[in-house]
C-alpha positions as a printed Julia matrix, in Angstrom:
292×3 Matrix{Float64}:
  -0.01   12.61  -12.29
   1.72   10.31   -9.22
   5.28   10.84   -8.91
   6.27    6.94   -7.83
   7.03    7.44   -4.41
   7.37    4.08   -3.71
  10.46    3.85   -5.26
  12.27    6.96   -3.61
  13.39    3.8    -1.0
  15.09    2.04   -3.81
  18.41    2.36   -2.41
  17.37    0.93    1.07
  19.9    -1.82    2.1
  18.24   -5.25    3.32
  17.62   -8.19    2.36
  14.34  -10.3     2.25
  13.74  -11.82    5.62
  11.25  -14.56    6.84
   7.8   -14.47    8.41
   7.48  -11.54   11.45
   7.39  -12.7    14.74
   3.75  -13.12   16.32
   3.74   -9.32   17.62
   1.58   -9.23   21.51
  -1.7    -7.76   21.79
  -2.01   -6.03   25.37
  -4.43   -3.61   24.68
  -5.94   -1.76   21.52
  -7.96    1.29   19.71
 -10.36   -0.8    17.91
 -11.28   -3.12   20.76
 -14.32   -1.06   21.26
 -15.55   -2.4    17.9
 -15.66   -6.47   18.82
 -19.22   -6.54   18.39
 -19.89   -4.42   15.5
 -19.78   -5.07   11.61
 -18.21   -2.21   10.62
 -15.0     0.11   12.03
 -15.54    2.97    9.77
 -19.59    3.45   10.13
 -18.28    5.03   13.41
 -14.61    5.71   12.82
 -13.41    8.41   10.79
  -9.42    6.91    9.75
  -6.76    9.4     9.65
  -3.37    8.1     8.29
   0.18    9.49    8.1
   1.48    7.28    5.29
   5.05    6.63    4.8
   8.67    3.94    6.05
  10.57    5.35    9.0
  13.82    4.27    6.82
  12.65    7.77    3.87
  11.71   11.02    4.69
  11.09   11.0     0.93
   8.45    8.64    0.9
   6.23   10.54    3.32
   5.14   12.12    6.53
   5.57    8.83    8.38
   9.53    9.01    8.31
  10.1    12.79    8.76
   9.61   12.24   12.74
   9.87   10.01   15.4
   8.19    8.68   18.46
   6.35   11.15   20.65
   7.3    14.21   17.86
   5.03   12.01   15.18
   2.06   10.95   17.17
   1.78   14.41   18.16
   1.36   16.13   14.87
  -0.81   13.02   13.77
  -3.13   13.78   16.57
  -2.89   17.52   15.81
  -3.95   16.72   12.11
  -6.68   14.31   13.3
  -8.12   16.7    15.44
  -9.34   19.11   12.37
 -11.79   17.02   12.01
 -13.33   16.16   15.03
 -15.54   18.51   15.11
 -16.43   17.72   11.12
 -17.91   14.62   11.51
 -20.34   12.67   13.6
 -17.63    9.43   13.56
 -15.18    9.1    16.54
 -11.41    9.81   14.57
  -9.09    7.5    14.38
  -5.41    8.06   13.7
  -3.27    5.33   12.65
   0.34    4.72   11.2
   0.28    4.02    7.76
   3.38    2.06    6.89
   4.44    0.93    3.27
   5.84   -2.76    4.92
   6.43   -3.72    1.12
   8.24   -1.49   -0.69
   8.41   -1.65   -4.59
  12.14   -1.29   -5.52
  13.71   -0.07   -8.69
  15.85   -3.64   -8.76
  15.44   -6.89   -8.79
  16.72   -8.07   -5.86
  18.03  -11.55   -4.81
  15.09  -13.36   -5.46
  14.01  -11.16   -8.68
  10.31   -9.99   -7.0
  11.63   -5.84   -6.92
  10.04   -5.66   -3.45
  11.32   -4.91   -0.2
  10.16   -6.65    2.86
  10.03   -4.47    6.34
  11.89   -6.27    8.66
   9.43   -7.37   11.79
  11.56   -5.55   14.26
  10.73   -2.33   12.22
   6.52   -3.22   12.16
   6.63   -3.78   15.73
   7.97   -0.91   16.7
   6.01    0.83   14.57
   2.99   -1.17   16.29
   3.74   -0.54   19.7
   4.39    2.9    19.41
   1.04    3.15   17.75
  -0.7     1.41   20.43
   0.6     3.83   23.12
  -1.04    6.59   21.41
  -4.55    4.58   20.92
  -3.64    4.8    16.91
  -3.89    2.04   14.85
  -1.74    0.5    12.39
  -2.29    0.41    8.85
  -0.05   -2.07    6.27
   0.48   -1.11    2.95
   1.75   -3.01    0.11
   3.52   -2.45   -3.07
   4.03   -5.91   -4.19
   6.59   -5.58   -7.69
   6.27   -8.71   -9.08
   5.31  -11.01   -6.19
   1.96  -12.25   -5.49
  -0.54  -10.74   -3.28
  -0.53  -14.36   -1.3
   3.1   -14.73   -0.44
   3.01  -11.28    0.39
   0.16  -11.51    3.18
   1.54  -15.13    4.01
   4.41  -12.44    5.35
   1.92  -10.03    7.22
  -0.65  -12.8     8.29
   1.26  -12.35   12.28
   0.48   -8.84   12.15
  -2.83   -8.38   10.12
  -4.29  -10.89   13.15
  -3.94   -8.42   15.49
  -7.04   -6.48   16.34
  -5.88   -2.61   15.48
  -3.33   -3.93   12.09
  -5.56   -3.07    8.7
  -4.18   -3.2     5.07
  -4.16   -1.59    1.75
  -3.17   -2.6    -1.62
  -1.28   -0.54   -3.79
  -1.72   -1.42   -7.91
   0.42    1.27   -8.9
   3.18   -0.84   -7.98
   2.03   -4.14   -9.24
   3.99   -4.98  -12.11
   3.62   -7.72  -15.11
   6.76   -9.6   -16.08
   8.55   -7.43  -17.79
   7.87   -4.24  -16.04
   9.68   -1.94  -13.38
   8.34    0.19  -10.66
   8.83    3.65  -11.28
   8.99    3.13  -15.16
   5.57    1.92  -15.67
   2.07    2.03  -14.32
   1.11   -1.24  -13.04
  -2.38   -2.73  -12.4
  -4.09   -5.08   -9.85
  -6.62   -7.37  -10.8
  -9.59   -7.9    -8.98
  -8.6   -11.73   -8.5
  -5.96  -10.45   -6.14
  -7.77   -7.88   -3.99
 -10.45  -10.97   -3.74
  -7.71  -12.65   -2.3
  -6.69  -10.21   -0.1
 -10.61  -10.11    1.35
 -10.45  -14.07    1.81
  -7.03  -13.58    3.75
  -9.01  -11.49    6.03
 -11.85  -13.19    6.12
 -10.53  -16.5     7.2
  -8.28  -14.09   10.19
 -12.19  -12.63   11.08
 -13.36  -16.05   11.19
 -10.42  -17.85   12.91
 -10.66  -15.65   15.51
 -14.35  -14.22   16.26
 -13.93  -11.85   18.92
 -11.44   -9.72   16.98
 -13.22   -6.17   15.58
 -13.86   -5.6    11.84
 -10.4    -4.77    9.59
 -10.42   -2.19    6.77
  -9.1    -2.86    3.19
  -7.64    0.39    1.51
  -7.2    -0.09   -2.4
  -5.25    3.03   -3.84
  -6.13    4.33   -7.59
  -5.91    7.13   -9.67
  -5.9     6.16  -13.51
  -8.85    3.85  -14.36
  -6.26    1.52  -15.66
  -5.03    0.54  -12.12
  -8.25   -1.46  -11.38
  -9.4    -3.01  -15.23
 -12.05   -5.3   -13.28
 -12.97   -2.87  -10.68
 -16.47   -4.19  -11.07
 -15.73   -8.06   -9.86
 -14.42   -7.21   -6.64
 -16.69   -8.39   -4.3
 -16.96   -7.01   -0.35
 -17.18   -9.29    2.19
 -19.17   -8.9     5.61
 -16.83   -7.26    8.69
 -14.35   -6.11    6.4
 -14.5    -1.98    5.51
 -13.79   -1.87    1.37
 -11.84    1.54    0.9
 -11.19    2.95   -2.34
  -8.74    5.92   -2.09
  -8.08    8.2    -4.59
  -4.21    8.27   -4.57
  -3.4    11.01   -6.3
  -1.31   14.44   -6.26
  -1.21   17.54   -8.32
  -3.64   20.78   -7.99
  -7.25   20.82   -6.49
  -8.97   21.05   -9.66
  -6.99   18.0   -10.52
  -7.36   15.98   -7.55
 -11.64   16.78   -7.88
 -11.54   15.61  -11.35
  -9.84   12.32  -10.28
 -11.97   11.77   -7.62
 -15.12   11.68   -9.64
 -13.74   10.11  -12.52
 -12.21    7.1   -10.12
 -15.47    7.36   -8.29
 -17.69    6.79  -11.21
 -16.11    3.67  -12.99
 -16.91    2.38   -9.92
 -17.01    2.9    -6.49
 -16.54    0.69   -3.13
 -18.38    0.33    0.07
 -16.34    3.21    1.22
 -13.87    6.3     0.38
 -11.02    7.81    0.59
  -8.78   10.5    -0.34
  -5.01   11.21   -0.4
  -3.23   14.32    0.76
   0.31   15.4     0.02
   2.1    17.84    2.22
   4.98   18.59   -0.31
   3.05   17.68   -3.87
  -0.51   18.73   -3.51
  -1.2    22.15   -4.64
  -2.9    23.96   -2.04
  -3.63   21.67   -0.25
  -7.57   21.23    1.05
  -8.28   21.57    4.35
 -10.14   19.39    6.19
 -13.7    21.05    5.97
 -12.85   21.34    2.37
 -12.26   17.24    2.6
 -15.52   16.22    4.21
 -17.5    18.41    1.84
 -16.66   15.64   -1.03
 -18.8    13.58   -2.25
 -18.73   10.59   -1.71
 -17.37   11.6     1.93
 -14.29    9.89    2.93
 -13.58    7.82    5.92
 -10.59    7.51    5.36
  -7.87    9.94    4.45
  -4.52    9.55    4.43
  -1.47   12.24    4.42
   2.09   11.75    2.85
């Protein structure tokens, strides 16, 4: 049903680069939440999804600077007035891209440079958005992959998501087949953020996104296990016609839900696409949807 986005960067030049610098922290959108357990039991999170190097890939890298935050806030806004939650906008940026090669060190990921995720962070900031990481890890582990965020995902307005449609087995290659994440690895994820929660206390609660829409993506959906002041998102990542997109819902919903939803949008694949009354009339309700 997914066409593999992901790999519409394939032919992006770079190679892998080290750790991101430690990015500053002047000021941010989810301050207001230090004391709280939860961002989205008040926060409604509204994402443009995408890398600023492909327009392909999605809505994130078909504008720029004050051109983007402007339509994102014009999108948000539908649903203020839908929901009792404050919205939220945020950048959604794929900062590891699946590739359709090996690369140098044979893990078929791309790494966004930290000068790119900065940017990306500060413009975000001077919008009050937040900043959403997403990442399709190839053939690399989830570990060495956050080991490479860890900078960012310490700041108080960076959240992640985990994409298994781009996890791949040896053997495999994004864009050919379907991969999988085990629940293992989200776990690991969780305990990434928990030790950043608990490292530093007086930084607000972070939200985990997990993307799915075959049952096969998440085989041990049911041993992931949510932690305390981290927001467990499962977000129905998939395209095609409404009628389509309900049916996954449900069906993704049922083998087993998380603490919270979500649900994807595509401006250029979804079949008439649903508005946003249309969105918070779903059940379970999001709190978080995300447009590509």
């Amino acid at each position: 049903m997914k066409f593999w986005l992901g790999v519409a960067a394939a032919g992006l030049a770079g190679a892998v680069l080290g750790g991101p610098e430690t990015p500053t922290s002047d000021s941010s959108p989810s301050e207001q939440s230090n004391a709280g357990t939860s961002l989205l039991d008040g926060h409604l999170l509204v994402t443009w999804y995408g890398n600023p190097h492909s327009r392909a890939m999605g809505v994130l890298g078909q504008e720029t600077g004050a051109e983007r935050a402007s339509r994102l806030r014009q999108q948000a806004a539908g649903y203020a007035t839908l929901t009792s939650k404050q919205v939220l906008p945020a950048y959604h940026l794929v900062a590891v891209v699946a590739q359709a090669t090996a690369g140098v060190d044979g893990q078929w990921r791309r790494r966004e440079s930290s000068n790119v995720t900065l940017s990306l962070l500060e413009e975000a900031r001077s919008f009050g958005f937040a900043l959403v990481l997403d990442v399709q890890p190839g053939r690399s582990a989830i570990e060495d992959e956050l080991a490479f965020l860890r900078p960012f995902l310490q700041e108080p307005d960076v959240h992640l998501a985990l994409d298994p449609e781009f996890d791949m087995s040896e053997g495999q290659r994004p864009g050919r087949e379907l991969g999988h994440m085990h629940a293992s690895d989200i776990n690991a994820a969780l305990d990434v953020l928990e030790q950043i929660l608990a490292a530093a206390p007086g930084l607000p609660p972070k939200v985990l996104i997990v993307h799915q829409f075959k049952l096969s993506m998440l085989p041990d959906k049911e041993k992931i296990r949510p932690r305390a002041r981290i927001d467990l998102v499962l977000n129905m990542d998939g395209f095609g016609s409404r009628s389509l997109k309900l049916a996954t819902y449900r069906t993704v919903m049922r083998q087993g839900s998380l603490p919270f939803a979500g649900f994807k949008l595509f401006y250029r694949q979804d079949t008439n696409l649903f508005e946003p009354a249309e969105v918070m009339r779903l059940t379970p309700v999001p709190s978080v949807v995300i447009y590509q």
